[in-house]
Structures are given as structure tokens and as C-alpha cells.
TITOR-143327 format. One line per 8 residues: number of its first residue (from 1); their letters; for each residue x, y, z of C-alpha. Coordinates in pm, 1 decimal. Example, Ala and Ser with C-alpha at 12.3 -4.5 7.8 and 13.67 -1.06 7.14 Angstrom:
1	AS	1230.0,-450.0,780.0; 1367.0,-106.0,714.0 $
***
This chain:
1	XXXXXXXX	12498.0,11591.0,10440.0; 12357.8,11471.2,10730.2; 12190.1,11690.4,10933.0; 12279.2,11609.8,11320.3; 12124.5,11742.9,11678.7; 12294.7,11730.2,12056.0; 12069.2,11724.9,12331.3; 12323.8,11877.1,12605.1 $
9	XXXXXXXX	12578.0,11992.4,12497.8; 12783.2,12092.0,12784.5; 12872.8,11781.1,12944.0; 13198.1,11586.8,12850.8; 13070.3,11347.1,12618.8; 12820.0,11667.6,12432.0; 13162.8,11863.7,12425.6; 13370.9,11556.2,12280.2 $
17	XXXXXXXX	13043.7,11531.7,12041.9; 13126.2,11843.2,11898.0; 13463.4,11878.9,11876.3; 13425.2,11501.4,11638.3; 13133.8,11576.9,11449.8; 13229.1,11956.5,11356.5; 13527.4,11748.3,11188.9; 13353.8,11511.7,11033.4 $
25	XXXXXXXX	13289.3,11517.0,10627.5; 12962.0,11433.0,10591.8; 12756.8,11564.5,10916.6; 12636.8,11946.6,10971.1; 12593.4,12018.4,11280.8; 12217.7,12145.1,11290.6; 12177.4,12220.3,11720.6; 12304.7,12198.7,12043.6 $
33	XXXXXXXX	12072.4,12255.9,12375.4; 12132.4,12359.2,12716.6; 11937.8,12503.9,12916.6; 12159.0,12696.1,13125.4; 12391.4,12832.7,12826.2; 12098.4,12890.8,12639.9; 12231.8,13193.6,12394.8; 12560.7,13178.8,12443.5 $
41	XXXXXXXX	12820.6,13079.3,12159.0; 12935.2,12700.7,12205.2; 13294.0,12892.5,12142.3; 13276.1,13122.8,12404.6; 13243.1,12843.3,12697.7; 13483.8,12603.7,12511.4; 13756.7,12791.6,12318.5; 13881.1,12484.1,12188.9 $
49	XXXXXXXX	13606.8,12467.9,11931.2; 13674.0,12782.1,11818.2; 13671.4,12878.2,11476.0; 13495.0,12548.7,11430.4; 13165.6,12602.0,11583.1; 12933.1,12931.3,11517.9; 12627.5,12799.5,11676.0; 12454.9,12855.2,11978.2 $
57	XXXXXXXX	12309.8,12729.2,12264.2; 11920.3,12668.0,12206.5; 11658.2,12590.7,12421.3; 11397.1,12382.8,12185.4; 11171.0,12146.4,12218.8; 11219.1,11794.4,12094.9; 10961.1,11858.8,11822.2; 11211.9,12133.0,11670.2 $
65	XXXXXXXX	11507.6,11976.8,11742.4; 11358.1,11634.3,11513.0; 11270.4,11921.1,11217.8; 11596.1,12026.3,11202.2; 11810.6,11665.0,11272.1; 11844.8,11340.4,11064.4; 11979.3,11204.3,11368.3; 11994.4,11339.4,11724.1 $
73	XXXXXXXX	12243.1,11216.9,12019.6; 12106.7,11261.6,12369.5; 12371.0,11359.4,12629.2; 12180.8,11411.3,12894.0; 12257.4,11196.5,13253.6; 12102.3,10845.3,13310.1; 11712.7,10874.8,13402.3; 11668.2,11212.6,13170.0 $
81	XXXXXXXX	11691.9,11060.5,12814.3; 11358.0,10861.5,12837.2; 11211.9,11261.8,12864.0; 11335.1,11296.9,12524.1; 11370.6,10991.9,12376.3; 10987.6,10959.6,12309.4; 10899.4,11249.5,12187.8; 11195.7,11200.1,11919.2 $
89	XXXXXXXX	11112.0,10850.9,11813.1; 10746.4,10994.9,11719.7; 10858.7,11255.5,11490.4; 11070.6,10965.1,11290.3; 11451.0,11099.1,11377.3; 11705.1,10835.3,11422.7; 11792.3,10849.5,11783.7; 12122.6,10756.5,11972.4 $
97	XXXXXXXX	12101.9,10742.3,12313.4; 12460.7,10814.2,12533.4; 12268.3,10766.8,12858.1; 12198.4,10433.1,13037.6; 11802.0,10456.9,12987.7; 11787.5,10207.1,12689.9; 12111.2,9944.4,12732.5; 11880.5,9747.4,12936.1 $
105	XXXXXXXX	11519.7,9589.1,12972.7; 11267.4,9855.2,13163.7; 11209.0,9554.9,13420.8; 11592.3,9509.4,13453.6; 11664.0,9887.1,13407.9; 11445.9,9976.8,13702.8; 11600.5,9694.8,13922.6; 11959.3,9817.6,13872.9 $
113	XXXXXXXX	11913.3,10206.4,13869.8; 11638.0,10168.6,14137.0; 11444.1,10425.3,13937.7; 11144.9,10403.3,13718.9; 11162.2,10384.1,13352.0; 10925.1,10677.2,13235.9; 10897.1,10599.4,12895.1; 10566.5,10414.1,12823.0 $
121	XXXXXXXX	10619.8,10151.8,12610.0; 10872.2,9896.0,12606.5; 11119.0,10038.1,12359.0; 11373.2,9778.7,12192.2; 11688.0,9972.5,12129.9; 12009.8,9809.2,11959.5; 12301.9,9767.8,12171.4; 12577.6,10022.5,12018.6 $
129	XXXXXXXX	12847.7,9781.6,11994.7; 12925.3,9782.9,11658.3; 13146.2,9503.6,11665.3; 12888.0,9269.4,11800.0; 12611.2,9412.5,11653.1; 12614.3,9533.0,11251.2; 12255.2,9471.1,11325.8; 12293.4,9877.1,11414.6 $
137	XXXXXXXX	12317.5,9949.6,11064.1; 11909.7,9898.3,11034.2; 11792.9,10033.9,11384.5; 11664.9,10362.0,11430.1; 11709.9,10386.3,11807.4; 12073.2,10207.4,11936.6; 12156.8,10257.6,12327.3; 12528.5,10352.2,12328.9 $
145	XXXXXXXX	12747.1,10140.8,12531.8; 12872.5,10247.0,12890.2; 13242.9,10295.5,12896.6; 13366.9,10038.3,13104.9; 13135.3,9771.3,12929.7; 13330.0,9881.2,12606.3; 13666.9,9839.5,12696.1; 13549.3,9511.7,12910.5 $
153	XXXXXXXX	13295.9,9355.4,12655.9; 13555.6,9401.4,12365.6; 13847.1,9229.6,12589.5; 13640.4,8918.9,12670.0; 13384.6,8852.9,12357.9; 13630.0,8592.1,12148.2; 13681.5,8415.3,12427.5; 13310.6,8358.5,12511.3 $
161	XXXXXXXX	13227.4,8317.7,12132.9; 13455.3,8052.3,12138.1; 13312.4,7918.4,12440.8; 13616.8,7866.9,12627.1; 13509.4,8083.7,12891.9; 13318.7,7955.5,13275.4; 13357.1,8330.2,13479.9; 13547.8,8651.7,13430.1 $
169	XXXXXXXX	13657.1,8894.1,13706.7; 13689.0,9235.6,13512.1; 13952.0,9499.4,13715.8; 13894.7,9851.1,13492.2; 14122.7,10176.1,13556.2; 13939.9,10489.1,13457.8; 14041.2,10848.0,13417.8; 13852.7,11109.3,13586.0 $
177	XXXXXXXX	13644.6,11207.3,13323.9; 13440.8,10924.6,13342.3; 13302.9,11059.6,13671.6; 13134.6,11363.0,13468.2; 13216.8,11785.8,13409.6; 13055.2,11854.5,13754.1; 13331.8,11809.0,14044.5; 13311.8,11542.9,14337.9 $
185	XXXXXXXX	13498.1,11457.1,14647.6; 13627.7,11184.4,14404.2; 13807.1,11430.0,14108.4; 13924.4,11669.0,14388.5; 14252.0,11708.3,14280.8; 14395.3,11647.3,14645.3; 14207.1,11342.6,14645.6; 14270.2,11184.9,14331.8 $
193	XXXXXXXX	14623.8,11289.5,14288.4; 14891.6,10998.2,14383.3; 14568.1,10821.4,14485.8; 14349.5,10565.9,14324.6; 14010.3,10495.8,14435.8; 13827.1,10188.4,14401.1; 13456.3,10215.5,14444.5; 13070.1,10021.6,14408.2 $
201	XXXXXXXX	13332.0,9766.2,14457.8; 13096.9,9469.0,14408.2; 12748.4,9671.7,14270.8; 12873.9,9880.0,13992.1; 12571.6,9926.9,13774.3; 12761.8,9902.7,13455.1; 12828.1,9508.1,13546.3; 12464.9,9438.0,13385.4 $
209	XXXXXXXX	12544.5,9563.1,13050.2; 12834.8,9285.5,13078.1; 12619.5,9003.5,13192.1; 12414.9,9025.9,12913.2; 12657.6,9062.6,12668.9; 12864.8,8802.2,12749.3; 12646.1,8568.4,12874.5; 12904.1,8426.5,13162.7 $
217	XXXXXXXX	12982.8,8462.7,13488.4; 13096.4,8808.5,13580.2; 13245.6,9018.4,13848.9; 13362.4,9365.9,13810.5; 13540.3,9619.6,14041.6; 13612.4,9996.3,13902.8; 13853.0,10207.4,14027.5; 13947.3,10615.8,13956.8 $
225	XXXXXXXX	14324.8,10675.4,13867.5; 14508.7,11030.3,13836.9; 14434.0,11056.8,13468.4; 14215.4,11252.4,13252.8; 14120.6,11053.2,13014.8; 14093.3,10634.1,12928.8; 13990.9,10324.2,13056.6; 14278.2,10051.2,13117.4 $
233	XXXXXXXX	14066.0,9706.1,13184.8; 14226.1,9387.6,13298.1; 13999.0,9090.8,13252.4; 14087.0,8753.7,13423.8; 13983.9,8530.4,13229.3; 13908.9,8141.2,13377.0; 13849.7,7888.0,13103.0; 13617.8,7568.0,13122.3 $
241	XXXXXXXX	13954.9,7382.1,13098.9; 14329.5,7454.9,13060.1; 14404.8,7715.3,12874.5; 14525.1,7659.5,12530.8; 14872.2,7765.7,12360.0; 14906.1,8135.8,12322.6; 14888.6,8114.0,11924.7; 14581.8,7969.1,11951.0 $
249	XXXXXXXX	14410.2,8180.5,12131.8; 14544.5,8519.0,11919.4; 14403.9,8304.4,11612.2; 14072.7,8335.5,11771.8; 14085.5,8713.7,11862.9; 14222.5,8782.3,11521.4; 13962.2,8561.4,11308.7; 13696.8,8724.3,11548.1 $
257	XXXXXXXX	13818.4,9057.3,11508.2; 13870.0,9042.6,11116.8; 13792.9,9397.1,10945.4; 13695.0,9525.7,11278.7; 13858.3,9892.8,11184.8; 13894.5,10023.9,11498.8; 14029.2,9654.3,11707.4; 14466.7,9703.0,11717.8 $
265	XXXXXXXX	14551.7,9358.9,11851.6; 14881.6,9443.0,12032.3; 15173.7,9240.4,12109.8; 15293.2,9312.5,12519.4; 15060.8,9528.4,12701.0; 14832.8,9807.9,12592.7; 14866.4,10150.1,12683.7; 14622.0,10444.1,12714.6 $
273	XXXXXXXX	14881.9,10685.7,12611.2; 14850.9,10495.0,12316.1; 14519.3,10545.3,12244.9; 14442.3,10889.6,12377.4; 14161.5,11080.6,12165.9; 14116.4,10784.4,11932.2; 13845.5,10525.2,11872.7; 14026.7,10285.2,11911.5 $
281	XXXXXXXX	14028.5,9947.5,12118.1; 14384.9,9844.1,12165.2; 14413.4,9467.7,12331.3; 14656.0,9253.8,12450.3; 14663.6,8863.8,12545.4; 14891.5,8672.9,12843.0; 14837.4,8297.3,12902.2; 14922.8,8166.0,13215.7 $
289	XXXXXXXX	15107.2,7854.4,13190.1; 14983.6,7545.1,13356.2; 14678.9,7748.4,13435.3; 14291.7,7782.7,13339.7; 14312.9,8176.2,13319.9; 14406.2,8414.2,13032.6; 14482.0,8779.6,13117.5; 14319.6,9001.4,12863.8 $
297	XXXXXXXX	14449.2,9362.9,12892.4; 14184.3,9642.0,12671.5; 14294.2,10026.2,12648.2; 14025.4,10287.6,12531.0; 13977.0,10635.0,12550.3; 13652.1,10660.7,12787.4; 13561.6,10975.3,12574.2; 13580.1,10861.8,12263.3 $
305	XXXXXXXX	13515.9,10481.5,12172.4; 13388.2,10469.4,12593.9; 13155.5,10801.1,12439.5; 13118.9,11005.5,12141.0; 13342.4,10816.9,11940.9; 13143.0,10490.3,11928.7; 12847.4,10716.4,11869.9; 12949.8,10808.2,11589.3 $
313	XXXXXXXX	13057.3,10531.9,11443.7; 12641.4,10398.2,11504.0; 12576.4,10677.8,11324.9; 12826.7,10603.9,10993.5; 12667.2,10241.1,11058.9; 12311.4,10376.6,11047.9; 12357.3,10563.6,10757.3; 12548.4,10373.5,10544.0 $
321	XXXXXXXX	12887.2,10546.7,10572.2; 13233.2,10378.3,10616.4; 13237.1,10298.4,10985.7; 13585.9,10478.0,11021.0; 13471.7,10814.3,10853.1; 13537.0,11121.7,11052.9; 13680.7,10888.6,11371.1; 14011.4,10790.7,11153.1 $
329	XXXXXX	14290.9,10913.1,11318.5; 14602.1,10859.4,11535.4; 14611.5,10893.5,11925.8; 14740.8,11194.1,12144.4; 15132.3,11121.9,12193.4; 15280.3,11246.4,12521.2 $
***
């Protein structure tokens, strides 16, 4: 079994954490930390776990936490994990990160989160998209994606493979989750409700994870819809020259995507009903006629393969387990 460690465990991706990795065959769930709970049973503050769960909340340092983890996920907000994140890597536990501190360069990090990077030396961490990178399977230290690079990475990447592609203009839908368990003007319900909010409309910091992924031109606006959970990105999609027959391109997603588990390739448009509390990454592909742009539609659950979900499956990567195991499992219908 593999023994596994949450640093915070109280925020929505520490909670979704749990509720996967309780479930899953081959993982024990070793600790959880917070501060502020420390004592109290994880079931007590989240009945849903409950008869799953018997632990409690520790407060411990990362020295402990490394004795008594194969693997530890830190779920701490962006500019906290590099506190922990050293002291982890020196006691030889494999390390995945679910904040923003690794995903990018320290020079670049510091430019786009206007913050300095704290941790010393200049750490190379593996980019957690699995279907990119199998090169995850032999890191010890992989810097899980940010949500809306998932479900906007995944949409595009054939495309650019192919090198088809001269600029994308990403247009992403998110649930209010993705804002985090502490409440904002934003998930107000009077707000939000009937609403949506678009916001950083030109200087999201997620867009940097995108550049360098894809290598293209990109522009990305967010905005905040009146649902819990999921991510519904819309990438337009403007070729080097006019786009090519509709089968043609769906041979490319599906000869890029090939084994990808946890890639449904969807005739019409995808839905996030559809893939509520899954892993999965449902897309969908519209040509324009007589036109150099494709309109690339990705669904994911911001929690899951956005979160904890993708997590884990580094982890099954990491340590040699099917890639589906413990994350294999139909989505939330109504």
C-alpha cells in the first residue's frame, strides 16, 4: 500500500483529496494537517466522509509528515507550498504540488505572481499533465496543472502537435468552486446567481501555464457561472491556413489521444453535467466552413481532473499503477 500525506486538508481540492484517495485500492491514507482543525475528526467538519475517514487533523512538521508518507500532496494556496516543498524533497518523499509555486520557472513565477519564489534553489518539477507528459512516471516532484490550463491545454494540444495552429483565443466557464472554500463578493450567492462574471479579463495568471505548453499564440478570458462545479472551455482555434475537412481533423485528435484513458472524444457539444465528479476530459470539434478557425469545446470537472483527480492519476503514474485506478468511474447525473 502506499502510504499517502495531505498538507491542508480543509480546502476544496484537500477535501476532494480525501473523499478519492480514502476510495482508492492501493493508497492508505497516513495524515491530513490543518492548523486550525488541528484535533478534530476530518468526519466531524465534513460528514460526507463519514464512515470513511477516522483520522484527524494534525499539526506536524514536514519532517513527520515525510516519515509517515510515500507521497505527500500539498494543498496549500499559491506562494505557501515552496514552505513545504523543501523541506519534503530533503527527506526523499515524492512530492505533488496542487499549488501554482512549481508550474513555472522561479524567474517567470515571480514575474506573473509578483511574489518571490522562497525556495532556494531552482527546483525542476514535471508538469502534471499526464497526457503530455508520461515523463511523470520517473519524477519525484510534478507541479499539478491549474484548472483552466487543463481543460484549455487538453482542447488545443493536437492541433498544435500537428502544427496547424498560428493563435488561440481560449473563452473558459468555471463553477464557483474554482474561486476557493473561503467566500468572496464573487460566490455571493446574490451575486453569482443568474449572473456570470468575467474577470482578469486580459491578465489571468493561469494564461502562462498555456503559453508554455502550447507554444502559440494565446489569449484567454475566464469567467464565473452559477455552478458548483466544472470548467466548460471554448477554444477558437485559427489555423496557419484553411482549415481542413472535419474527418481530418478528428483523425488527428483521435491518433493523438490513443489510450489516453481518461480523453471521451464526443460527437456535438460537451457537457459538464456530463462529466460531474469524474476525471474525465470530454471534447468536442466544429469546423467552420470556408474559414481558418476550428471551435474546440473541453468539459472537466475543476475538482477533479482541474484538482485532485489529475493528482492522483501523477501519483498511479509515479508509482507504477494503472493510470485509471481509484479515478475509474462514471459522472454525477442530474
Amino acid at each position: 500500500m502506499i502510504k499517502a500525506g495531505i498538507i491542508g486538508g480543509t480546502g476544496y481540492t484537500g477535501i476532494e483529496l480525501i473523499r478519492l484517495l480514502v476510495m482508492h485500492p492501493e493508497v492508505d491514507l497516513s495524515v491530513v494537517t490543518s492548523r486550525r482543525y488541528k484535533g478534530k475528526k476530518v468526519s466531524d467538519l465534513y460528514p460526507h466522509l463519514f464512515p470513511f475517514i477516522e483520522l484527524e487533523y494534525e499539526d506536524v512538521d514536514t519532517k513527520e509528515i515525510a516519515e509517515r508518507s510515500d507521497v505527500v500532496f500539498v494543498a496549500v494556496p499559491h506562494g505557501t507550498a515552496m514552505d513545504y516543498v523543501p523541506g519534503l524533497m530533503a527527506q526523499g518523499v515524492t512530492v505533488i504540488d496542487l499549488s501554482a509555486d512549481y508550474r513555472l520557472k522561479k524567474a517567470e513565477y515571480e514575474r506573473v505572481y509578483k511574489r518571490e519564489h522562497k525556495d532556494k534553489e531552482e527546483r525542476e518539477a514535471v508538469y502534471g499533465l499526464t497526457e503530455l507528459h508520461p515523463e511523470v512516471a520517473e519524477a519525484d516532484l510534478v507541479a499539478n496543472p491549474g484548472c483552466y490550463p487543463t481543460g484549455a491545454i487538453l482542447a488545443a494540444a493536437p492541433l498544435v502537435n500537428a502544427r496547424l495552429v498560428s493563435q488561440i483565443v481560449f473563452d473558459s466557464k468555471s463553477g464557483i468552486s474554482g474561486a476557493g472554500a473561503e467566500p468572496s463578493e464573487t460566490s455571493h450567492f446574490p451575486n453569482i446567481a443568474e449572473n456570470i462574471i468575467p474577470y482578469k479579463i486580459t491578465e489571468h495568471r493561469h494564461v502562462a501555464e498555456m503559453r508554455n505548453e502550447l507554444g502559440v499564440k494565446v489569449s484567454f478570458t475566464p469567467h464565473v457561472i452559477p455552478s458548483i462545479r466544472g470548467i466548460l472551455t471554448t477554444a477558437h482555434v485559427f489555423l496557419a491556413e484553411a482549415a481542413k475537412p472535419q474527418e481530418e481533423l478528428e483523425a488527428i485528435y483521435k491518433r493523438f489521444y490513443a489510450g489516453k484513458r481518461f480523453i471521451r472524444l464526443r460527437e456535438g457539444t460537451p457537457s459538464l453535467s456530463s462529466v460531474r465528479g469524474t476525471n474525465f476530459c470530454d471534447i468536442g470539434i466544429s469546423v467552420e466552413a470556408n474559414s481558418d478557425r476550428v471551435v474546440v469545446v473541453s468539459a472537466i470537472d475543476n475538482l477533479v481532473k482541474g484538482g485532485s483527480g489529475q493528482a492522483i492519476q501523477n501519483m498511479n503514474m509515479m508509482f507504477g499503477l494503472k493510470e485509471e485506478e481509484g479515478l475509474w468511474f462514471p459522472g454525477l447525473v442530474p
